[in-house]
N, C-alpha and C positions, 0 to 999 in steps of 0.2 A: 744677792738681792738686798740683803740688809745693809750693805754699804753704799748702795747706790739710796735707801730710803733716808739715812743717815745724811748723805751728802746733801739729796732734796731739801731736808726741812733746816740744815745749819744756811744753805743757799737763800732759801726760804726766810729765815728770821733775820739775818744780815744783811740781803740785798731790799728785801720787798718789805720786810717789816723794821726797819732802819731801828734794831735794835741798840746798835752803838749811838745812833743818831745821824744827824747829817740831811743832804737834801739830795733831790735827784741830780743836780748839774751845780757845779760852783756855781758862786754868785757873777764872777766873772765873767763864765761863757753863757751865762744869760744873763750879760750886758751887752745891750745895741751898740754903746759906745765905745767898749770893746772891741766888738768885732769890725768897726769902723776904724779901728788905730790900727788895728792889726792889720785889716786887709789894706789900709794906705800905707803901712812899711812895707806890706810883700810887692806891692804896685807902684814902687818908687822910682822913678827915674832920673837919673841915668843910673842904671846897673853896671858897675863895676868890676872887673875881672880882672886874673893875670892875663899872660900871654898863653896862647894855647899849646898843650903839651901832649905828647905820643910817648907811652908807657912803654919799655919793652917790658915784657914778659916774662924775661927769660930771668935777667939780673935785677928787676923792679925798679928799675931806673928812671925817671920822668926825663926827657927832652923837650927844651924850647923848640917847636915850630917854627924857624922864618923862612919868609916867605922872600923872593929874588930882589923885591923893591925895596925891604928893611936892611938888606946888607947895607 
């Protein structure tokens, strides 16, 4: 029991009472502007890829995919 009361208040003085300092969230991720650059690079188009590949599993080998009309 005395380790779990120990763990509560060190938890307690570094999380809740920002003893080291600091803030609840970067300043970053609470910027608007932020999260607007971010979400337009993950929503960029054209998306980009190789060619699609079949793993075996056996040897961990990647294989290109083609398909009868890229011969």
């Amino acid at each position: 029991m005395g380790t779990i009361a120990i763990a509560y208040v060190c938890d307690n003085l570094i999380a809740d009472q920002k003893i080291f300092g600091g803030k609840y969230l970067l300043a970053s991720l609470n910027s608007v502007q932020w999260f607007y650059e971010t979400d337009k690079k993950f929503q960029a188009w054209p998306r980009t890829a190789g060619p699609p590949v079949v793993m075996n599993p056996i040897s961990r080998q990647n294989f290109i995919v083609k398909s009868s009309l890229d011969q």
